[in-house]
C-alpha positions, 0 to 999 in steps of 0.5 A, spaced: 836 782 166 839 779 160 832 777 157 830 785 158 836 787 154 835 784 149 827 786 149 830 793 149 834 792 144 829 788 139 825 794 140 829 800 138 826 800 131 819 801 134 816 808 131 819 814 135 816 820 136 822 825 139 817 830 143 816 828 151 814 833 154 807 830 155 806 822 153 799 824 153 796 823 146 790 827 144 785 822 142 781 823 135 776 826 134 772 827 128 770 834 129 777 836 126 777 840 119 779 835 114 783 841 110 787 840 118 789 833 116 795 834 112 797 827 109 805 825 105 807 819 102 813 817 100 814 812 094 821 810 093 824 805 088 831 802 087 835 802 080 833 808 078 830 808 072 831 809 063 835 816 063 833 816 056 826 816 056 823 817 063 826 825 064 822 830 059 826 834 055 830 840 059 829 845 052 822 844 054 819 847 062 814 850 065 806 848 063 808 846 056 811 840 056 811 834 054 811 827 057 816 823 056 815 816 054 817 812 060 811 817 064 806 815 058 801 811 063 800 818 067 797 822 061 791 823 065 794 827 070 800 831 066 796 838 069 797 834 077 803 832 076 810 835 076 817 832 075 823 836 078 831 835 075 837 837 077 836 834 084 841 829 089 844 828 095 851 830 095 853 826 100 851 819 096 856 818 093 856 810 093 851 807 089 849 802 094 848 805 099 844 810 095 836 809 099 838 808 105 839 816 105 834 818 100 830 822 105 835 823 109 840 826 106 846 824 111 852 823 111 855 816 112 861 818 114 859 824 119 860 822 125 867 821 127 870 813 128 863 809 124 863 806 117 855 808 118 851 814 120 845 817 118 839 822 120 832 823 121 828 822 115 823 827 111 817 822 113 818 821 121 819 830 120 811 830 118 810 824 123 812 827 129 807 833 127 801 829 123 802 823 128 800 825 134 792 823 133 792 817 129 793 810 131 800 809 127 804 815 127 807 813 121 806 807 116 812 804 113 811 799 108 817 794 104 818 788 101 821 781 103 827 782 102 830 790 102 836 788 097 830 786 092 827 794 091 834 797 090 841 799 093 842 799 101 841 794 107 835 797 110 828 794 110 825 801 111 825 808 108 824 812 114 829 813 120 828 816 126 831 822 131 837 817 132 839 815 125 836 808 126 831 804 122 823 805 122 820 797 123 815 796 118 810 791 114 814 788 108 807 785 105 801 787 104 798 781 108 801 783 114 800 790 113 793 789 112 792 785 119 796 789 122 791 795 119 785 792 120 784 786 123 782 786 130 785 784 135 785 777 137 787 778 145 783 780 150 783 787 152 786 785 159 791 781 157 793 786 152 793 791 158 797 786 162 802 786 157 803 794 156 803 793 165 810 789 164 813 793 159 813 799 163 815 795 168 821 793 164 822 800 162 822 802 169 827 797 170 832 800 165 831 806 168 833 805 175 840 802 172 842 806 167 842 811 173 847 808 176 851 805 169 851 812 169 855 815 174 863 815 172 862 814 165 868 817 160 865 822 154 864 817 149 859 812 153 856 817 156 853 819 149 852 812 148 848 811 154 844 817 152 842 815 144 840 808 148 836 812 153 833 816 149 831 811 145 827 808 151 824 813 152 822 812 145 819 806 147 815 809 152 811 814 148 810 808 144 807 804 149 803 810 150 800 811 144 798 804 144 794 805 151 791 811 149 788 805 143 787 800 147 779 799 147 779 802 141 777 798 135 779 798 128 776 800 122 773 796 116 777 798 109 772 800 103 770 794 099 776 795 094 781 792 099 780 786 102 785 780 106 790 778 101 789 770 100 796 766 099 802 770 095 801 776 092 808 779 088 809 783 082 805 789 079 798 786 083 804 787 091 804 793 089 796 795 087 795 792 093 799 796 098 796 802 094 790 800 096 793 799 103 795 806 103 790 810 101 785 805 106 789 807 111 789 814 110 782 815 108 780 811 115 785 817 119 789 809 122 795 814 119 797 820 115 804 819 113 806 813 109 813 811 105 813 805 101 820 801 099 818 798 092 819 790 091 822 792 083 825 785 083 818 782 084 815 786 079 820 784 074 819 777 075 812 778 074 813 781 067 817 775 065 823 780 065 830 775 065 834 780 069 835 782 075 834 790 078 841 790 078 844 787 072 837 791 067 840 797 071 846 797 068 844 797 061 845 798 054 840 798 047 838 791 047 833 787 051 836 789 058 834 796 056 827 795 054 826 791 059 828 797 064 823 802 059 817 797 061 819 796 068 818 804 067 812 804 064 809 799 069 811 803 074 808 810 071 802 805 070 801 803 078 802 810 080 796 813 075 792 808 079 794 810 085 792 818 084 786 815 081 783 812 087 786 818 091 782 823 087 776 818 087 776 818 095 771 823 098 771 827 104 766 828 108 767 837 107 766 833 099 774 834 098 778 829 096 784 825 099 788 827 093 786 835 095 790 834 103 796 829 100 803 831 098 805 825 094 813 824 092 815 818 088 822 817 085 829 814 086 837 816 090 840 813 083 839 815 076 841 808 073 848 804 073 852 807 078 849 815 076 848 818 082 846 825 079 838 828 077 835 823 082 829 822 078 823 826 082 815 826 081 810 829 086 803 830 085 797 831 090 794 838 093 798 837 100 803 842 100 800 847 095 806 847 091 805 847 083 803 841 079 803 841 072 809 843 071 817 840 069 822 843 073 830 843 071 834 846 077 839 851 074 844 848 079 846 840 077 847 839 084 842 842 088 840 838 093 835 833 093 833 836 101 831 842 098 824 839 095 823 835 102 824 843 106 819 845 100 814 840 101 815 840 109 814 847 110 808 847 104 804 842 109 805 848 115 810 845 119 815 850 122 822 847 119 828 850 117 832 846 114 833 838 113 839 833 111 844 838 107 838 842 105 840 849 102 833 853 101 826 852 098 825 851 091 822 857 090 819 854 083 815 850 086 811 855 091 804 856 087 
């Protein structure tokens, strides 16, 4: 019994999709209108950026403004890209922990009697609505170690309905293999191992029936989130059923398997490709992608660390953070460039159904204000093109994650410490 626990236990961070009223999934079907096929990355890097050349100039908003030189790199797509000023998560008010919230907007310390609490996130919203027809209901990426891509213990930027971390994939070698390589075991012995994890779930639930008589309030709500997160499992275990004799996608000619390490600016141009493979073969239509900026700074040769070039003043650590800027500004201009070069079968592109949000929870050092927030794509009908300053200094960065959820059709009405739509962003 001992060894089931801790199965269960090692499982809980398994994708969670919340509904059950039916464990059944649709299966995927071509036919579906692409316009249908709503997509939404989110790009989340530490550190923050070089306030002083990264933010266009507040004087200047609207469609005449001008890129800033830490955008440069992104010239070629100034008419589809809009930067957003004045957003933060008000209850983030630690640095280093800063990331860890940054789609959920939660509050640490809202639950009485824990040192840590948080909520569902922005992505596992879309996931619950987009992710029922795809074979990955979400997509998490990372890197191999979480403290390299910013402030906050988390490997993942995705948390489910219970406030826990989404597993994910922290390099692009076992993002590609677990996208798109076949499996290596037989049909039926995977079929046996579904079998045995149902009957382990069955167990559990027999137990946790008599556990649960006698139980004082506390343990009770206890035995709830950890039946609910068995239950979670269960719809995993579904979804896998329902993929099991269903074979894997061949990626474009672009992506190919990675040989030995890969790190750096060429990590990151990979788990693009990676992303934008997965979308364009339906595998899923929700991606986040926690960045390894320690990683790219080695790869240019910088001598610092992401926290110690975050903390800069004019000098070398200052213009290290500019290039670590425009390097990044770079790989993402690669990036909508190969959303835009990748067709749809109606002759749309990926770009014209996918909302893409990049940005930081930290502005630099320990400055937790104007969280710096880009979004582009056609997904969620929002203008582009555009800088926006938000006239309150502290409007929450919820609000553009309500704003992009309900620009992709989802009924939602409100999320983290949301206090409205940003009505400057409805086209």
């Amino acid at each position: 019994m001992n060894t089931r626990r801790q199965f269960l236990r090692s499982s809980t961070a398994l994708i969670a999709l919340p509904f059950l009223e039916s464990l059944g999934f649709k299966a995927f079907t071509a036919s579906q209108p692409v316009a249908q096929r709503k997509r939404m990355i989110f790009l989340g890097f530490g550190w923050g950026v070089t306030k002083e050349t990264w933010y266009p100039d507040r004087a200047t908003t609207g469609a005449e403004w001008s890129l800033p030189p830490g955008l440069q790199p992104l010239a070629r797509h100034q008419k589809d890209i809009t930067v957003i000023q004045n957003l933060a998560n008000k209850f983030t008010n630690e640095a280093h922990w800063g990331s860890t919230f940054w789609l959920t907007g939660a509050n640490r310390y809202g639950e009485p009697g824990q040192s840590f609490h948080n909520s569902v996130s922005a992505d596992q919203i879309a996931a619950e609505a987009f992710g029922k027809d795809t074979r990955f209901t979400s997509l998490q990426l990372s890197c191999e170690n979480g403290e390299e891509s910013g402030h906050g213990p988390g490997l993942s930027l995705a948390w489910d309905r219970q406030g826990k971390p989404v597993s994910g994939f922290n390099s692009p070698v076992v993002a590609f293999h677990r996208l798109f390589s076949n499996e290596t075991t037989t049909l039926e012995q995977r079929q046996a191992q579904l079998r045995q994890k149902r009957s382990v779930l069955d167990t559990v639930l027999d137990d946790a029936e008599s556990v649960a008589r006698g139980l004082g309030r506390e343990d009770t709500d206890k035995l709830a989130e950890y039946l609910q997160s068995v239950r979670d499992i269960e719809v995993r275990i579904a979804k896998d059923e329902q993929w099991l004799d269903k074979p894997k996608p061949t990626p474009g000619d672009d992506v190919r398997e990675p040989k030995g390490e890969v790190t750096g600016a060429e990590e990151i141009r990979l788990m693009y490709a990676l992303i934008a493979a997965a979308l364009q073969a339906d595998l899923t239509r929700v991606a986040t992608y926690r960045q390894p900026v320690n990683s790219l700074l080695k790869g240019l040769k910088i001598p610092f660390s992401g926290h110690n070039m975050s903390h800069y003043s004019p000098g070398a650590r200052m213009e290290a953070s500019q290039l670590r800027d425009s390097t990044q500004a770079e790989l993402l201009a690669g990036f909508i460039d190969k959303l835009k070069a990748t067709k749809e079968p109606d002759g749309t592109t990926l770009f014209d159904h996918t909302t893409l949000a990049y940005g930081s929870n930290i502005q630099s050092i320990h400055y937790l204000d104007n969280c710096p927030t880009l979004v582009t794509g056609g997904g969620a009908g929002v203008r582009l093109g555009q800088h926006v300053v938000m006239r309150d200094p502290k409007t929450p960065l919820c609000n553009l994650w309500l704003t992009l959820l309900r620009g992709n059709g989802l009924d939602v009405t409100s999320h983290g410490d949301s206090t409205g739509i940003i009505h400057e962003l409805i086209a």
